[in-house]
C-alpha positions in Angstrom: -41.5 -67.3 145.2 -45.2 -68.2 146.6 -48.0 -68.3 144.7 -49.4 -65.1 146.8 -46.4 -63.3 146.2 -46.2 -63.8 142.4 -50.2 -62.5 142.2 -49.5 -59.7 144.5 -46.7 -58.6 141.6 -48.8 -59.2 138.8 -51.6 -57.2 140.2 -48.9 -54.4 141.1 -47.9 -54.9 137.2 -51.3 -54.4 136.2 -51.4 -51.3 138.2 -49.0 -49.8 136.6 -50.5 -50.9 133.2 -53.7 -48.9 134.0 -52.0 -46.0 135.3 -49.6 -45.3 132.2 -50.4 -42.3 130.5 -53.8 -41.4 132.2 -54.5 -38.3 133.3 -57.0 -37.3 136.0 -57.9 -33.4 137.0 -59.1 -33.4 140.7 -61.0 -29.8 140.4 -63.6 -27.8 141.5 -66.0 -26.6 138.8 -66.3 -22.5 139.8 -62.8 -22.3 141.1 -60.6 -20.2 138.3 -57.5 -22.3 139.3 -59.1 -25.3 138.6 -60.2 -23.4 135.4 -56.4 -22.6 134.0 -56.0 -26.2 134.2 -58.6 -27.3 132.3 -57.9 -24.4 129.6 -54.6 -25.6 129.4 -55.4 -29.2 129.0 -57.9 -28.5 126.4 -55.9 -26.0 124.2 -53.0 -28.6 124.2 -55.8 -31.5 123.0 -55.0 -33.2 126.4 -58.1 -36.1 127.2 -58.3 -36.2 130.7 -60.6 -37.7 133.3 -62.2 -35.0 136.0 -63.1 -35.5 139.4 -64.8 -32.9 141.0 -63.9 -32.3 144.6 -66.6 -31.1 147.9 -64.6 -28.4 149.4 -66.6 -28.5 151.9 -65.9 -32.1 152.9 -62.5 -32.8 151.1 -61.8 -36.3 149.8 -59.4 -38.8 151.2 -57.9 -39.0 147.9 -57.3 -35.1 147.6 -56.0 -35.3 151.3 -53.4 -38.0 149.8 -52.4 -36.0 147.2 -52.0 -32.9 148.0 -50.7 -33.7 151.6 -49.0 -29.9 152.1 -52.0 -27.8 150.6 -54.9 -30.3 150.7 -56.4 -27.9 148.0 -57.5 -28.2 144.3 -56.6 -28.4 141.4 -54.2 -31.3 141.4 -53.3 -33.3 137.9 -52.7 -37.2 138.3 -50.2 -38.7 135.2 -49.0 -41.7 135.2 -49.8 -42.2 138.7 -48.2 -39.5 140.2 -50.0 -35.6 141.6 -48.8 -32.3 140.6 -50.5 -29.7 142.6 -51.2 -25.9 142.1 -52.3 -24.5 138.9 -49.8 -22.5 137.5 -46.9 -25.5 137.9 -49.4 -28.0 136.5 -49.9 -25.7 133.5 -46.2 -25.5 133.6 -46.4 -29.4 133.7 -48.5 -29.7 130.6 -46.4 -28.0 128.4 -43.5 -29.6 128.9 -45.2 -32.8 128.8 -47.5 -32.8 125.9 -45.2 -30.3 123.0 -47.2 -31.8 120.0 -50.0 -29.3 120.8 -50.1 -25.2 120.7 -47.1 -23.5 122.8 -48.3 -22.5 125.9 -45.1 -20.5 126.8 -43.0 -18.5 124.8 -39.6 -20.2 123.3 -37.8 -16.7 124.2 -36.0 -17.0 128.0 -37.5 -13.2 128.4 -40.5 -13.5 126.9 -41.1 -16.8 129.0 -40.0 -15.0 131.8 -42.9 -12.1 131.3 -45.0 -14.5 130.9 -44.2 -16.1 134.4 -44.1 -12.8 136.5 -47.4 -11.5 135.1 -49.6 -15.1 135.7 -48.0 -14.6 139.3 -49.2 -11.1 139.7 -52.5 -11.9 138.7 -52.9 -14.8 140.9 -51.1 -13.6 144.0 -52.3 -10.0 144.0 -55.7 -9.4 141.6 -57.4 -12.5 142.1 -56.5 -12.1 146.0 -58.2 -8.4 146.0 -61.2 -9.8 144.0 -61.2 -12.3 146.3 -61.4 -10.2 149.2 -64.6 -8.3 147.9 -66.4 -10.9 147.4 -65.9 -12.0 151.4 -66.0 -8.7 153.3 -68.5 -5.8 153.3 -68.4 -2.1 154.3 -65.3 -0.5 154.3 -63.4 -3.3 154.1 -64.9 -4.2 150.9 -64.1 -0.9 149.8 -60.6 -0.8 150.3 -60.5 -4.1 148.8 -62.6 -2.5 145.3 -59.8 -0.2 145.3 -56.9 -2.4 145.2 -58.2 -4.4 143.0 -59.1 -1.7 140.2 -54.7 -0.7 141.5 -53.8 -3.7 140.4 -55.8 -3.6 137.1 -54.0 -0.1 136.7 -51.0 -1.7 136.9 -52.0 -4.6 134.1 -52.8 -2.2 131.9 -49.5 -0.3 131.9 -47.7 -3.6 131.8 -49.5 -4.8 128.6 -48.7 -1.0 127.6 -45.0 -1.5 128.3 -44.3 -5.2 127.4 -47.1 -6.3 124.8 -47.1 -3.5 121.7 -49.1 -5.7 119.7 -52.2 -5.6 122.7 -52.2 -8.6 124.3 -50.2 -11.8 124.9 -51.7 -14.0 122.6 -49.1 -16.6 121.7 -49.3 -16.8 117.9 -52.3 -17.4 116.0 -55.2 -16.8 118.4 -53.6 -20.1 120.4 -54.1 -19.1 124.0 -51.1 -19.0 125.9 -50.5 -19.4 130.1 -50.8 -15.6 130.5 -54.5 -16.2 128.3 -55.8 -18.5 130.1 -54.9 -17.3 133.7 -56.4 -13.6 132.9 -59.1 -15.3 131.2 -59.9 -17.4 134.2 -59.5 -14.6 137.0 -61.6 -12.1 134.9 -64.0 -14.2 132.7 -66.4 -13.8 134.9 -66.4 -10.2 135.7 -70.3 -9.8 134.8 -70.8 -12.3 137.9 -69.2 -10.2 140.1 -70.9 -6.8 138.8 -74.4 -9.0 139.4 -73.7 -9.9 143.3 -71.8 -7.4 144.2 -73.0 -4.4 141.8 -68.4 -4.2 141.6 -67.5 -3.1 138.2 -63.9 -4.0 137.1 -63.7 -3.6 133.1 -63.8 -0.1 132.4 -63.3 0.5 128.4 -61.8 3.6 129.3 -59.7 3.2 132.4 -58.4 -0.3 131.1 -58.6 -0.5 127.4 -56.2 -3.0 126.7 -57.4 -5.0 129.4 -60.8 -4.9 128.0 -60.3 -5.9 125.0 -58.1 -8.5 126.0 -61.0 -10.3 128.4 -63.2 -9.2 125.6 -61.6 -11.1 122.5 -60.7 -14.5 125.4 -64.5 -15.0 126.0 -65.4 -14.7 122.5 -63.2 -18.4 121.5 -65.6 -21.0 121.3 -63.0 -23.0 123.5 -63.3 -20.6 126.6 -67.0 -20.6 125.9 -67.0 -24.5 125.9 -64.8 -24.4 129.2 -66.5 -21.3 131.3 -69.5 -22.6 133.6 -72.7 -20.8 133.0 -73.4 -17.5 134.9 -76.9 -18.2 136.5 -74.5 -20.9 137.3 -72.1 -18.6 139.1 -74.3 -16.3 140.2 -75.9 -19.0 142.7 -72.4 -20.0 144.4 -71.4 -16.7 144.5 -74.2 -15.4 146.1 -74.3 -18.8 148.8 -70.0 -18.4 148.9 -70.4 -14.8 150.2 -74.0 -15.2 151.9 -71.6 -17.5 154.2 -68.8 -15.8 154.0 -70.1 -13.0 155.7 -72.2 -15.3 158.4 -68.5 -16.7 159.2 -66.9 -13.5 159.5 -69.8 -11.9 162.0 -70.2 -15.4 164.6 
């Protein structure tokens, strides 16, 4: 074998040296899916490197990983991507188990778990979503389907969760945790820029109390960016938002 090709090996060795057992988080600090990962990460004692991505002119190296969305978040191990939040969460669990369960070890339980993180992702944060990018009636309609599918929340905590919320065990923050703490944890944002009230002690109780007692942990403090913060991008996110819609 040539001395080139013995080099070339030994660099690919070295590689894969570097690579073993590091974890990178491509994010993007005010997105909330990039926020469950980090939650999760943190709450299982995960160290992790973070990268924080331009949205606006998307890296080469996001591009190459995430080849079918080309979004954020996507976790690097060892090498190799995993992409969208709630299967990298997924991901971290089953990868790092000395840390707090972030699932439930009951198949039903788990299963709960699963269908309510997908309901808040797929239909709340997609209303709330929607108001913060449309005005008038449209915005309006939106308002209303989010506060529906807080409605809906509450009945299922009702229903499925007799204790009052899905806390795990302990105060540990589970998937179902982090998710509703990173769609709603920053309702006071939203109430600021777009004078849009979601948390309503007395329509949503359970809810409420829920977001209430998730923002209080000094982890989700340590992990939530700061509102003045927020308020700017979501006051420049809409401001264009809304230019986009009208040219």
């Amino acid at each position: 074998m040539s001395n080139l090709k013995l080099r070339d090996r030994e660099a690919q060795r070295e590689r894969e040296r570097e690579m073993a057992g590091r974890v990178v988080l491509h994010g993007m600090w005010a997105s909330p899916y990039s926020m469950s990962v980090k939650l999760g990460l943190k709450v299982k004692g995960v160290e992790y490197e973070y990268v924080e991505e331009d949205l606006m002119n998307k890296s080469e190296v996001l591009l190459r990983l995430n080849p079918v969305h080309k979004k954020i978040p996507v976790l690097v191990h060892n090498g190799k991507p995993i992409a969208e939040s709630l299967v990298i969460v997924e991901y971290i669990e089953e990868t790092w188990k000395e840390g707090p369960p972030l699932l439930p070890q009951d198949p039903y339980e788990r299963a709960k778990v699963r269908f309510w993180a997908g309901f808040l992702q797929r239909q709340l944060f997609e209303a709330m979503f929607s108001v913060v990018i449309t005005d008038g009636e449209a915005q309006a309609r939106a308002v209303k389907e989010g506060h529906e599918k807080l409605a809906v929340l509450e009945e299922g905590i009702k229903g499925g969760y007799p204790g009052g919320s899905p806390f795990i065990s302990g105060g540990n923050l589970g998937l179902l945790d982090i998710v509703v703490c990173s769609i709603l944890g920053a309702h006071k944002v939203h109430e600021e820029v777009l004078g849009v009230t979601y948390l309503d002690s007395e329509k949503y109780p359970r809810v409420t109390s829920w977001v209430k007692s998730l923002t209080e942990l000094p982890l989700v403090k340590e992990a939530m960016p700061p509102n003045e913060k927020l308020v700017d991008f979501f006051q420049f996110f809409r401001a264009r938002a809304l230019e986009s819609a009208a040219a």
